[in-house]
LOSEGU-211192 format. One record per residue (C-alpha): y, x, z; residue in three letters. Coordinates in Angstrom, 2 decimals, m for minus. Layout:
# residues N
north / east / up / residu
Y / X / Z / ALA
...
This chain:
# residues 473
north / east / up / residu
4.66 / m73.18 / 107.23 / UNK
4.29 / m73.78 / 103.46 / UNK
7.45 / m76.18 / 103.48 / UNK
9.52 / m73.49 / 105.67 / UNK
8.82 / m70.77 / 102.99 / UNK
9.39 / m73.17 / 100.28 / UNK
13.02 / m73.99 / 101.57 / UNK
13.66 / m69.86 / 102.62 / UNK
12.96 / m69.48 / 98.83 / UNK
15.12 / m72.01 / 98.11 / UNK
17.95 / m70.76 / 99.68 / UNK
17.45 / m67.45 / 98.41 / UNK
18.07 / m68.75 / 95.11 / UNK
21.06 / m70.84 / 96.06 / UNK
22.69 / m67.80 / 97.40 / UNK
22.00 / m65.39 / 94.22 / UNK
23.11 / m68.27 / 92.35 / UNK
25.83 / m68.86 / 93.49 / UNK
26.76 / m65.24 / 93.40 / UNK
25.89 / m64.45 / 89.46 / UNK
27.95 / m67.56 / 88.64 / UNK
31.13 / m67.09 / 90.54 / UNK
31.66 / m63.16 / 90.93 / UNK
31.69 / m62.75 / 87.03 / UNK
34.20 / m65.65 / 86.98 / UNK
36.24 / m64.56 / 89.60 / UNK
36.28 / m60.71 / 88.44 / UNK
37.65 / m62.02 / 85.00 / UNK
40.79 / m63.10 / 86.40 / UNK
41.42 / m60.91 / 88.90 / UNK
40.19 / m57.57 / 88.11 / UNK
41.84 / m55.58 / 90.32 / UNK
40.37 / m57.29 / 93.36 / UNK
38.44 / m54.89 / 94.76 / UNK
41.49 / m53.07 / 95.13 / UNK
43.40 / m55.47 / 96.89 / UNK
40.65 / m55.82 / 99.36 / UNK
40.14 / m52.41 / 100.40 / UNK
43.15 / m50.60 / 99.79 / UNK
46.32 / m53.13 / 99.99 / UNK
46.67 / m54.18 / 103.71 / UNK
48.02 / m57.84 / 102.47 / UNK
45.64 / m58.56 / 99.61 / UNK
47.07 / m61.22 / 97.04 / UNK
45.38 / m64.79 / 96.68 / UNK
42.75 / m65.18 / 94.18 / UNK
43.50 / m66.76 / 90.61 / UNK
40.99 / m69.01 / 90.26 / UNK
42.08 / m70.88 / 86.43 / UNK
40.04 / m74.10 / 86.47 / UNK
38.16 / m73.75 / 89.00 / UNK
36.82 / m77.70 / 88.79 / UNK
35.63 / m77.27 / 85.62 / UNK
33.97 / m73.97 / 85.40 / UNK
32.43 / m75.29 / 88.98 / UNK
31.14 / m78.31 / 87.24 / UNK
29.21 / m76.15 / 84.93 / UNK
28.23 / m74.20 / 87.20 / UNK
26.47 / m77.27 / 89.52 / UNK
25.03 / m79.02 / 86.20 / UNK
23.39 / m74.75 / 85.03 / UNK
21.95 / m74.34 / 88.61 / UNK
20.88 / m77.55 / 89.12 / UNK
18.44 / m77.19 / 85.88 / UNK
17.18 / m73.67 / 87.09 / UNK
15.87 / m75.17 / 90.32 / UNK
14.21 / m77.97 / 88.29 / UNK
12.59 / m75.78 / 85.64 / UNK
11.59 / m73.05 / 88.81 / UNK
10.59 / m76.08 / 90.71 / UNK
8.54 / m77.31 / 87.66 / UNK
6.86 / m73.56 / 87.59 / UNK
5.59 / m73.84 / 90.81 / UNK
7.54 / m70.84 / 91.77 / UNK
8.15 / m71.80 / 95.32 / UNK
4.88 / m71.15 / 96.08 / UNK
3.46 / m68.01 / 96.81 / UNK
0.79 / m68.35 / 94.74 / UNK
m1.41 / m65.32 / 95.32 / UNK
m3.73 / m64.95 / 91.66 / UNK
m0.64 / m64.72 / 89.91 / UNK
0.39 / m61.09 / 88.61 / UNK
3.84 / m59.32 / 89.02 / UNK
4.52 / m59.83 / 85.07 / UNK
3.43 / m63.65 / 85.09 / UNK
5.92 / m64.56 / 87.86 / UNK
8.48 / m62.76 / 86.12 / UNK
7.31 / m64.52 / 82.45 / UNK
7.69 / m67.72 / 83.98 / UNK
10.88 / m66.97 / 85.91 / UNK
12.09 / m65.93 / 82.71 / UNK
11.42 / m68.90 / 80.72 / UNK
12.89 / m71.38 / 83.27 / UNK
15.96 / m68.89 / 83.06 / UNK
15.89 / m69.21 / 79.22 / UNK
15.16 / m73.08 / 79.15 / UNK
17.86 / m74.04 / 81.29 / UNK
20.36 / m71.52 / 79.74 / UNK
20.23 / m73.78 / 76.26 / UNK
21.18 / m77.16 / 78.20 / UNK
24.34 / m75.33 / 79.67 / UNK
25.39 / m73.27 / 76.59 / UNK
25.16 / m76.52 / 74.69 / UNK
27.32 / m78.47 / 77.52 / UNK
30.26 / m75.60 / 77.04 / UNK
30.03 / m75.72 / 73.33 / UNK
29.64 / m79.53 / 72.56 / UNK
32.38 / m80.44 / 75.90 / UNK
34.75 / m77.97 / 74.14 / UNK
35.23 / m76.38 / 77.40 / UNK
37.52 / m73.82 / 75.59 / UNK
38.23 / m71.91 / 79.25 / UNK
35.17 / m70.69 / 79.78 / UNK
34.83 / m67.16 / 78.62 / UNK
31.67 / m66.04 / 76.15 / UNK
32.54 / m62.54 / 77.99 / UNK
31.73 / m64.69 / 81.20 / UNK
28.61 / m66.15 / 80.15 / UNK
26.56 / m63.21 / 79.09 / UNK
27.68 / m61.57 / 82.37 / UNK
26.02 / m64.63 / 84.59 / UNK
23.14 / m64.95 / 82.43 / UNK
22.49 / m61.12 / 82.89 / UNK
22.83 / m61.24 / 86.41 / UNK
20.89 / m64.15 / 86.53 / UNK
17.73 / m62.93 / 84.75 / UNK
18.02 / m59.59 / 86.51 / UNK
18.50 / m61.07 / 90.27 / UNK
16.23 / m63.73 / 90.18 / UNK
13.26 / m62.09 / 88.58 / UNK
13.88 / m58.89 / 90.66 / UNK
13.81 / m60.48 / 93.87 / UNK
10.71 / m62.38 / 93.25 / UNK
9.23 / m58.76 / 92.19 / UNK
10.48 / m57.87 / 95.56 / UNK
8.50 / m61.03 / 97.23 / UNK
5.60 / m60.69 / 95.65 / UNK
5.18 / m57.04 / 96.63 / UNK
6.15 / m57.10 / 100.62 / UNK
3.64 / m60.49 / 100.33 / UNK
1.01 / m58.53 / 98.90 / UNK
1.45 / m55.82 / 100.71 / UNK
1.17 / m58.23 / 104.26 / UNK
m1.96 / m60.24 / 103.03 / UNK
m3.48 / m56.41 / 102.46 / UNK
m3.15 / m55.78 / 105.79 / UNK
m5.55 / m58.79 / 106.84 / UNK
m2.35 / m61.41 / 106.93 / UNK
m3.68 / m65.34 / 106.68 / UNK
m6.93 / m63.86 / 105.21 / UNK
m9.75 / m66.83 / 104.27 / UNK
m13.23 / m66.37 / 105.18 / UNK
m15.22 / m66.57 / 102.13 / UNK
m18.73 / m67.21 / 101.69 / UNK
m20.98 / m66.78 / 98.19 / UNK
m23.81 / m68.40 / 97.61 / UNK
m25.83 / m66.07 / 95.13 / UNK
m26.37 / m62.41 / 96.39 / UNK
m27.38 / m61.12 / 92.41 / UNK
m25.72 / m59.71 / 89.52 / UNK
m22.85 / m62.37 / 89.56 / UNK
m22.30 / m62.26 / 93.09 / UNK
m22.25 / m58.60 / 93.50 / UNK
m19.70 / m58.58 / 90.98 / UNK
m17.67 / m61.27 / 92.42 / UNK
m17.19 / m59.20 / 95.78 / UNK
m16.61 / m56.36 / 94.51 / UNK
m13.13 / m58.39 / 92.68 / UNK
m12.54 / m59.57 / 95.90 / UNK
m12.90 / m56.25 / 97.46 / UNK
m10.86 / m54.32 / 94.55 / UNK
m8.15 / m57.21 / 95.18 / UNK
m6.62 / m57.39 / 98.29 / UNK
m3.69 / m58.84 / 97.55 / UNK
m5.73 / m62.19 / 96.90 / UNK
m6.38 / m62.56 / 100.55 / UNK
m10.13 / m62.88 / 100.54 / UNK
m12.42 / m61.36 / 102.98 / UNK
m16.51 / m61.68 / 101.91 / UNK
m18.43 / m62.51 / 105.40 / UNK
m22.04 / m62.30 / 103.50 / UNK
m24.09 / m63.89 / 101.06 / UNK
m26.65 / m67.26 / 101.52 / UNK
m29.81 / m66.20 / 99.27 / UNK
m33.20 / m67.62 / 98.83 / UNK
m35.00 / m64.70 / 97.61 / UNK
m33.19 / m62.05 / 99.83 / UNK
m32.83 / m60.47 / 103.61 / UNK
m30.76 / m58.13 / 104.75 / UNK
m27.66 / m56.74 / 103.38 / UNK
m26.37 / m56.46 / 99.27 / UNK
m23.21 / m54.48 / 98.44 / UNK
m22.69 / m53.71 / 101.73 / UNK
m22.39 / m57.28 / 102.86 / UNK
m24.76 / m59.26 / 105.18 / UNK
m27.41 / m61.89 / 103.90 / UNK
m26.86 / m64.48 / 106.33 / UNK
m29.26 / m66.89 / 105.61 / UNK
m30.80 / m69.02 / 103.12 / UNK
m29.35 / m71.93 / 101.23 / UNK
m30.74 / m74.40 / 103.76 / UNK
m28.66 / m72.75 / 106.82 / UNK
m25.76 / m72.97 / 104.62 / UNK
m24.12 / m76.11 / 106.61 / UNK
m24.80 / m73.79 / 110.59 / UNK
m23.12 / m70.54 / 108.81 / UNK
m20.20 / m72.21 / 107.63 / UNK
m19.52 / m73.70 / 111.37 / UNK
m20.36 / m70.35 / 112.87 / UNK
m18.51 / m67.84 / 110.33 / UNK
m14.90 / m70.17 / 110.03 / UNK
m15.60 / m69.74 / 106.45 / UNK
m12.72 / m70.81 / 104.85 / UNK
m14.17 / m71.15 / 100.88 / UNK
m17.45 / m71.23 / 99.53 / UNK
m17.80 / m69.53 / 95.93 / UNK
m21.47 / m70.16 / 94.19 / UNK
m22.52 / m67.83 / 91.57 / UNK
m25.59 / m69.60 / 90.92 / UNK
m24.77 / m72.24 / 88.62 / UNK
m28.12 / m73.03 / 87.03 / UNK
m29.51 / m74.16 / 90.42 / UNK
m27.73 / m77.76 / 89.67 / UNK
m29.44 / m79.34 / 91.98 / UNK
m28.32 / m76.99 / 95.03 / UNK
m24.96 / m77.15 / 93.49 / UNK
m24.85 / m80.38 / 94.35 / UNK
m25.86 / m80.28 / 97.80 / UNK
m23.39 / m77.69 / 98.52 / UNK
m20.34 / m79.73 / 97.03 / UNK
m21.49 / m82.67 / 98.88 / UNK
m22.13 / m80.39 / 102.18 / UNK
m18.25 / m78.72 / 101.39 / UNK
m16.69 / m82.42 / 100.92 / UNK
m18.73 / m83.27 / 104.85 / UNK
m17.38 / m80.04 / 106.33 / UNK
m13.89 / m80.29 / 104.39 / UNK
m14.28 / m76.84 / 102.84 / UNK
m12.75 / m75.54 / 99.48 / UNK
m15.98 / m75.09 / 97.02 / UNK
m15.63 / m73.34 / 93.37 / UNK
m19.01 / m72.30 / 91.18 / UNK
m18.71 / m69.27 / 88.66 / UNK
m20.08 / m69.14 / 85.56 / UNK
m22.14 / m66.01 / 84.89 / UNK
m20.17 / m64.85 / 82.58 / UNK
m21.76 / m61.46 / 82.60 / UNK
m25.23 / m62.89 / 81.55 / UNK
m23.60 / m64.57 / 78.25 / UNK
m21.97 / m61.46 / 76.65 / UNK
m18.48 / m62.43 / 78.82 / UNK
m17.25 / m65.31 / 76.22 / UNK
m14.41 / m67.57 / 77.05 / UNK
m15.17 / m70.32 / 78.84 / UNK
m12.69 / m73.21 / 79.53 / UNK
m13.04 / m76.41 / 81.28 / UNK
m12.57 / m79.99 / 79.65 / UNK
m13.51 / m83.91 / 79.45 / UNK
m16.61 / m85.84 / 77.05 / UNK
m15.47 / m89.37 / 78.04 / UNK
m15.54 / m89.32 / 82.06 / UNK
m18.51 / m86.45 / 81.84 / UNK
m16.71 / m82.81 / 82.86 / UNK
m18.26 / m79.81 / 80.32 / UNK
m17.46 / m76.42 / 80.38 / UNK
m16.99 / m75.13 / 76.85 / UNK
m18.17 / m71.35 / 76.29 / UNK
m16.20 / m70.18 / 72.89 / UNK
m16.27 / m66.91 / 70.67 / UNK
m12.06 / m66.13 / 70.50 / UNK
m11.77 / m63.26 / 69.10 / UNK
m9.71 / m62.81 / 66.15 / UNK
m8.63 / m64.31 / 62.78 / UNK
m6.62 / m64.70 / 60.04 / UNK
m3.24 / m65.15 / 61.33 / UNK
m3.86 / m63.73 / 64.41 / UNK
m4.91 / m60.05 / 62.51 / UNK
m1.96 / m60.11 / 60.97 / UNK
0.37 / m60.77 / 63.78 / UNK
m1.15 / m57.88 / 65.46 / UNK
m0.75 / m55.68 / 62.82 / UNK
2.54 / m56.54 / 61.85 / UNK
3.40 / m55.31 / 65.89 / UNK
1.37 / m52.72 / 65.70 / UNK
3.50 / m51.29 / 62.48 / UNK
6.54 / m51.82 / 64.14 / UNK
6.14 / m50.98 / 67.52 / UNK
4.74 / m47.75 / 66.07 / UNK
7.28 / m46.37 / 63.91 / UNK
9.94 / m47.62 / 66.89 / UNK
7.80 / m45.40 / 69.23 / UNK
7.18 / m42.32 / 66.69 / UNK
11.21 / m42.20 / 66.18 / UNK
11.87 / m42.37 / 69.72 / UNK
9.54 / m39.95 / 71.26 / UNK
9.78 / m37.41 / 68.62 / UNK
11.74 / m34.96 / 71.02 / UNK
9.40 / m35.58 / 73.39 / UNK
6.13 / m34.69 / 71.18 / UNK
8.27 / m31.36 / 69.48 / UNK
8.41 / m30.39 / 72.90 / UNK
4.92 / m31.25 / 74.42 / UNK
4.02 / m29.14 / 70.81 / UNK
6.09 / m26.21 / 71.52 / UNK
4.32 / m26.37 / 75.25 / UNK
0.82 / m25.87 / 74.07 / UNK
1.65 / m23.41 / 71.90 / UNK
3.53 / m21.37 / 74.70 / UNK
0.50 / m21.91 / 77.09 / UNK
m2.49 / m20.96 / 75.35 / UNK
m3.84 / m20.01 / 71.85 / UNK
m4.79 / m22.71 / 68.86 / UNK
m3.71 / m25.48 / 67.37 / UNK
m1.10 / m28.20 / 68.84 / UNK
m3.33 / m31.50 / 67.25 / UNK
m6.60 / m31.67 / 68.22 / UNK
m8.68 / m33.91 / 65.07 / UNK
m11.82 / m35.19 / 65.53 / UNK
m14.30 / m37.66 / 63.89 / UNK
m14.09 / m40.99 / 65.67 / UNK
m15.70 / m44.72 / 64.56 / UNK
m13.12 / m47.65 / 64.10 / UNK
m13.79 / m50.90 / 62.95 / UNK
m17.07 / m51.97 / 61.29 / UNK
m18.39 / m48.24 / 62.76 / UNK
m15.81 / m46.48 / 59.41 / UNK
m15.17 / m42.69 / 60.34 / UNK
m11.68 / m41.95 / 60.86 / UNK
m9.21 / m38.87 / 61.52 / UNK
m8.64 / m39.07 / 65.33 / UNK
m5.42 / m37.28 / 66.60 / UNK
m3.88 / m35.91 / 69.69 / UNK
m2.45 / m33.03 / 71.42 / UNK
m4.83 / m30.44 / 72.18 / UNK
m5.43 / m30.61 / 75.56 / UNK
m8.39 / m27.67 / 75.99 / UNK
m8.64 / m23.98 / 75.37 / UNK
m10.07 / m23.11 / 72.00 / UNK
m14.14 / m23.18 / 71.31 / UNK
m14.27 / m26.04 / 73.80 / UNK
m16.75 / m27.78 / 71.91 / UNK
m18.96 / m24.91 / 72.21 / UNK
m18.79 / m24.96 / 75.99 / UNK
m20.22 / m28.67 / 76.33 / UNK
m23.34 / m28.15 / 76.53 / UNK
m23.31 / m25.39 / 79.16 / UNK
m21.39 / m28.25 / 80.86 / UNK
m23.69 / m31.22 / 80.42 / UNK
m25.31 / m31.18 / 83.57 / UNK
m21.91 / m31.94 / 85.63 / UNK
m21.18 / m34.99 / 83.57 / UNK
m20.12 / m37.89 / 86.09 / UNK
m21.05 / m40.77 / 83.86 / UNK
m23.40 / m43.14 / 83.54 / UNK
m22.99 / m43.81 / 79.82 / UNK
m23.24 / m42.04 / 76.75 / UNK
m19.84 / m40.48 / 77.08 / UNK
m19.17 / m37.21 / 78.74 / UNK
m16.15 / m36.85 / 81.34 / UNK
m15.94 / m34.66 / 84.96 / UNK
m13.00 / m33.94 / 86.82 / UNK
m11.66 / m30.29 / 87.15 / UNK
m13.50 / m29.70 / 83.46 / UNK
m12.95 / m26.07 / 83.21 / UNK
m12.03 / m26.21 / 79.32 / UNK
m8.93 / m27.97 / 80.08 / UNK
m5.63 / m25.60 / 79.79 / UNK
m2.81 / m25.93 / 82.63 / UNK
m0.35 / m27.64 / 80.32 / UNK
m3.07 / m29.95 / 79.29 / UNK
m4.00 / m30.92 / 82.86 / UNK
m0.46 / m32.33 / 82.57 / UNK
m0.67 / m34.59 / 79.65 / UNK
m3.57 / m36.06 / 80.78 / UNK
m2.62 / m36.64 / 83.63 / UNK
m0.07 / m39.28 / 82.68 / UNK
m1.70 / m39.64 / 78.89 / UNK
0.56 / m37.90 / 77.28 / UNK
m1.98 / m36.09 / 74.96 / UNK
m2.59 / m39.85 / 73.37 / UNK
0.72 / m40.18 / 71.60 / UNK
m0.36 / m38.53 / 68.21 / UNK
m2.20 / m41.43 / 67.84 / UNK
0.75 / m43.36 / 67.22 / UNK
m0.05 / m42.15 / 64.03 / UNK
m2.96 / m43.22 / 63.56 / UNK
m2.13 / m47.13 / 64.38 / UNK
0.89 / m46.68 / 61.97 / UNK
m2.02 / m45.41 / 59.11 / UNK
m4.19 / m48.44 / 60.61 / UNK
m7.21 / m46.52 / 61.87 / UNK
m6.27 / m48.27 / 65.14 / UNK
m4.09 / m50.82 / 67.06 / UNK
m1.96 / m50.11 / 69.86 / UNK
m4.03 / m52.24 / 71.74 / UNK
m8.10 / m52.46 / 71.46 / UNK
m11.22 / m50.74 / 73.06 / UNK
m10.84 / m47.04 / 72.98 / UNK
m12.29 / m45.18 / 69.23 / UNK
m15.84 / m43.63 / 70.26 / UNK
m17.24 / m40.50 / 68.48 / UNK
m20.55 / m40.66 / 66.29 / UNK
m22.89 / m39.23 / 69.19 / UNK
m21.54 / m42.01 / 71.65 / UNK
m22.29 / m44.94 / 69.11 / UNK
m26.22 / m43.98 / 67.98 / UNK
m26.66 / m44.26 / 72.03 / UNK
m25.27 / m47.80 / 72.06 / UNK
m27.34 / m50.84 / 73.02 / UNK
m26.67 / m53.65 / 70.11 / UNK
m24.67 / m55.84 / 72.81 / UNK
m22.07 / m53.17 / 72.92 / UNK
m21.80 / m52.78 / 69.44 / UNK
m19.43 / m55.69 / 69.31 / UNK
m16.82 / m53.64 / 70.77 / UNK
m16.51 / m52.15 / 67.05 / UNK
m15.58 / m55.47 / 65.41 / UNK
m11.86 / m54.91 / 65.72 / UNK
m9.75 / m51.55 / 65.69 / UNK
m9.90 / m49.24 / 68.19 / UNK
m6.99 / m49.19 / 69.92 / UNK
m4.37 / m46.53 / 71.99 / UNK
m4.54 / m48.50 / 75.22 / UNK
m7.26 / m51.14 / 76.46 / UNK
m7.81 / m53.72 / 79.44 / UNK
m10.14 / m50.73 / 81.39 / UNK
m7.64 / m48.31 / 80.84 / UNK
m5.07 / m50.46 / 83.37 / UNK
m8.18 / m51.87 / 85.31 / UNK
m9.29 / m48.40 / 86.99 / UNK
m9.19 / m46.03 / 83.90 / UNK
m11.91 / m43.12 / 84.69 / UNK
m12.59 / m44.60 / 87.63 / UNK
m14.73 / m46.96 / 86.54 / UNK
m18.48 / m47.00 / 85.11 / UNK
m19.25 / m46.97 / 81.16 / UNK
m20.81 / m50.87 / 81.41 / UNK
m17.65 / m51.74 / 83.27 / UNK
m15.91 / m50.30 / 80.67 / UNK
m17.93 / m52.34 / 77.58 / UNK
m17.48 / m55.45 / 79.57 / UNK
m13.82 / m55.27 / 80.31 / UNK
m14.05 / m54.69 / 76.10 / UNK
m15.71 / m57.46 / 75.07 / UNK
m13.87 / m59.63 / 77.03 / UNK
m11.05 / m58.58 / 75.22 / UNK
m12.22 / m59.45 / 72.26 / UNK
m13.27 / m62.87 / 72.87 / UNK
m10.16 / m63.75 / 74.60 / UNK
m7.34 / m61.78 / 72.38 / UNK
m4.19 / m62.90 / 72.51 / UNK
m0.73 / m61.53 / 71.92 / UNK
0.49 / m62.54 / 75.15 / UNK
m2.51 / m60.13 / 76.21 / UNK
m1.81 / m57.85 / 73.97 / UNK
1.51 / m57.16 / 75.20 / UNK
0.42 / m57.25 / 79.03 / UNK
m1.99 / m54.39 / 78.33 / UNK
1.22 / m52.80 / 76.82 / UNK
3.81 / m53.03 / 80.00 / UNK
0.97 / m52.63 / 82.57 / UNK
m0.35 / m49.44 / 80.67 / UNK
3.23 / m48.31 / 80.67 / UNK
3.18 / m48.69 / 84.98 / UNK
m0.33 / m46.98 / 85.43 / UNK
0.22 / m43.93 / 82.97 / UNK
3.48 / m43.17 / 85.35 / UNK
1.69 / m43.29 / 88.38 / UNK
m1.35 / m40.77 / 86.79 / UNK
m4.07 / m43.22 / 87.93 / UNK
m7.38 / m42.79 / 87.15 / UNK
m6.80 / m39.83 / 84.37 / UNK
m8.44 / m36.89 / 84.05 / UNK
C-alpha cells in the first residue's frame, strides 16, 4: 500500500510538473490560444520555438525536484509532520533545485529561454506543489480522524507522564493513535478515562490480546523493566519508544546522541544568547513598524468603534512585568465598559481558572464591540507598540500583572527571563482553553528550545487560529 501511494504521489507531481513548465512556455508564444480554442472553429497550430531545448531544461529542472522531494521524504505520508513543515521542506527542495537549473540557462547561454518564462514556472511551481500537498495532508488527516489505519497503542506508566502522553494522543487525532489502557504496578482500575489493564508482568498476554500496535513507556527510571519490555517488543515484533519525563525536569531540551558505542540522552538549557537576542530583536523591530504602518486603518477604525459603542478611553494601559519582573506600560484597545476594575471583585467567585489569573466566559464587563476584538485578538495590536519600544517581543510568554507574579511558584518564575511577548506557543496550542500549568509549561518550553524557525511558526500559526476565533474570550 505504502509503494502504491508513493507512486500516486509521484505522478501527481509529474503531472503538475509538467503543467507549470510547459503552459507558461507555450502561452509566451502563442498568446492568443485560448482564443483559438474556444472561439475559432479551425484553431491554428501551436508555435512551439525550440521546443528541444527548452524541453531539455525542462527534464534536467524536474528531474532535480523529484530527487531533492525524494531526499525529503515527501512521498511519505508522514503523519507527526505539521502543515507548515511539509510546506518548509517542499519549499526548500523547490528552492535547491531552482539554483542548478537557473545556473544551466545562464552558464549554457540558452539565450531562448525567457526570464519572463522562468519566474512564471517557478511561481507556479512553488504555489502547485506546496498547495496540493496542503490539500493531502488535510483530506489524510481528516481520514485517519475518522479511525482510518489507526494503531493500537499501549503505555506503560499510568502517572503524571503518562496521563499527559494520552491526553497528546487524544488532543491529536490526526496522528492516528488510539490509547487501549495503561500496564501499572501500583494501580487498578481506570486513569484518564482509560483502562489499567494489568501489571508490567502481563505485559507480553495484553499485547497478544489488545493487537497493540506500539508500546510507549513513560517510566524511564525503571531501567531494568525497560529492558524487559524492549527485549519482550523485539520477541513479539512490536514498535517500542520510552519518554523522558520531561515534565518532572522543568521541560528542558533533550536530544539523543553517541559516547563511543554507549547511546546518552543529553538534557540542555537552550534558551537564549547573544546572537540569538539580537536576531530576535532586530525582527521584532522590523516586523513591528511593517505591521504598525500596515494596520493603521485598521486600528483608526477599531478606535473610532469603541468610541461609538460605549463611553472611555480607546487604549486601555495597565501595569504589567517584562523581563527580569521590570514594570512596564501595557497597551491595548479597551475592550470593557468603564470602572471595570472595580467590578472584579464582585466577580471573583465565577473565575474559571485554576491559576492566579482571572478569566470567565460571557464576563459581563466586556462591551459588544469588545466581544469582537477578542474574539479574533484584535484588542492585542496596540501592543505592537510596545515590542517596537522593547517592553516585549512579538513572540514570548504572555506579560503578567503584579498580583499574578507574587502568586507564582519559583519554577514558573523562569517564564520572566526573556520578554514577554504578543503571541506565545499556548496561545496556538488551545488558547483559553487550556489550564494555567499548561500554560507555564508550554512557556518554559519555549524558552529552553527558542529558535527563530520557532519563532516564526508561532507567528503564521497564530495568524490561522486568531481567524478562526479559537479559544478567545
Amino acid at each position: 500500500m505504502k509503494s502504491r501511494v508513493q507512486i500516486l504521489y509521484l505522478i501527481i507531481d509529474l503531472i503538475l510538473m509538467v503543467l507549470c513548465l510547459y503552459l507558461p512556455y507555450i502561452f509566451k508564444y502563442n498568446p492568443d490560444l485560448i482564443h483559438r480554442l474556444i472561439i475559432s472553429p479551425n484553431p491554428a497550430v501551436l508555435w512551439l520555438p525550440d521546443l528541444g531545448q527548452h524541453s531539455l531544461v525542462f527534464f534536467f529542472w524536474a528531474a532535480l525536484i523529484l530527487i531533492l522531494l525524494r531526499m525529503y521524504n515527501l512521498y511519505t505520508t508522514d503523519r507527526t509532520i505539521s502543515y507548515l513543515d511539509e510546506s518548509v521542506l517542499t519549499g526548500k527542495a523547490l528552492l535547491l533545485a531552482l539554483l542548478p537549473a537557473a545556473a544551466a540557462v545562464f552558464f549554457l547561454q540558452i539565450k531562448i529561454f525567457s526570464r519572463e518564462v522562468f519566474i512564471l514556472q517557478t511561481a507556479s511551481l512553488f504555489i502547485t506543489l506546496i498547495g496540493w500537498r496542503i490539500f493531502k495532508r488535510y483530506l489524510v488527516r481528516r481520514r485517519v480522524a475518522r479511525g482510518f489505519n489507526n494503531q493500537h497503542v499501549l503505555i506503560v506508566g499510568a502517572g503524571k507522564v503518562g496521563l499527559a502522553l494520552a491526553g497528546e494522543i487524544a488532543r491529536n487525532r490526526y496522528l492516528g493513535l488510539e490509547v487501549i489502557g495503561f500496564l501499572d504496578d501500583t494501580l487498578t482500575g481506570e486513569k484518564g478515562g482509560y483502562p489499567i489493564l494489568g501489571r508490567s508482568e502481563n505485559f507480553e498476554e495484553v499485547v497478544r490480546k489488545k493487537f497493540v500496535d506500539e508500546v510507549l513507556v513513560s517510566i524511564p527510571s525503571e531501567r531494568d523493566l525497560v529492558a524487559r519490555l524492549i527485549m519482550a517488543c523485539r520477541k513479539l515484533g512490536k514498535n517500542i519508544r520510552v519518554v523522558p519525563d520531561l515534565m518532572s525536569m522543568g521541560m528542558e531540551g533533550v536530544k539523543s546522541g553517541y559516547l563511543g558505542r554507549i547511546p546518552l540522552l543529553e538534557y540542555y538549557n537552550r534558551g537564549l544568547h547573544g546572537a540569538d537576542l539580537l536576531l530576535k530583536r532586530s525582527f521584532d523591530v522590523v516586523a513591528s513598524t511593517l505591521a504598525l504602518i500596515i494596520l493603521a486603518p485598521v486600528m483608526l477604525g477599531i478606535g473610532l468603534a469603541i468610541k461609538i459603542d460605549s463611553p472611555g478611553p480607546v487604549i486601555y494601559a495597565s501595569k504589567r512585568n517584562g523581563k527580569k519582573g521590570i514594570l512596564f506600560n501595557f497597551f491595548k484597545f479597551r475592550t470593557m465598559h468603564e470602572n471595570a476594575d472595580k467590578m472584579l471583585d464582585e466577580l471573583r467567585h465565577l473565575d474559571e481558572t485554576d491559576g492566579p489569573i482571572f478569566k470567565i466566559k460571557n464576563d459581563p464587563r466586556v462591551s459588544w464591540v469588545g466581544r469582537i476584538l477578542r474574539r479574533y485578538s484584535l484588542d492585542e495590536l496596540p501592543q505592537l507598540w510596545n515590542v517596537l519600544r522593547g517592553d516585549m517581543s512579538l513572540v514570548g510568554p504572555r506579560p503578567p500583572t503584579p498580583n499574578e507574579v507574587v502568586k507564582y511558584e519559583d519554577w514558573q518564575l523562569k517564564r520572566l527571563e526573556i520578554r514577554p511577548g504578543l503571541t506565545c506557543l499556548w496561545q496556538v496550542s488551545g488558547r483559553s482553553n487550556l489550564t494555567f500549568r499548561e500554560w507555564m509549561k508550554l512557556d518554559l518550553f519555549y524558552i529552553e528550545n527558542w529558535s527563530f524557525w520557532l519563532d516564526i511558526k508561532i507567528i503564521l500559526r497564530t495568524i490561522v487560529v486568531v481567524f478562526k476565533g479559537e479559544g478567545a474570550y
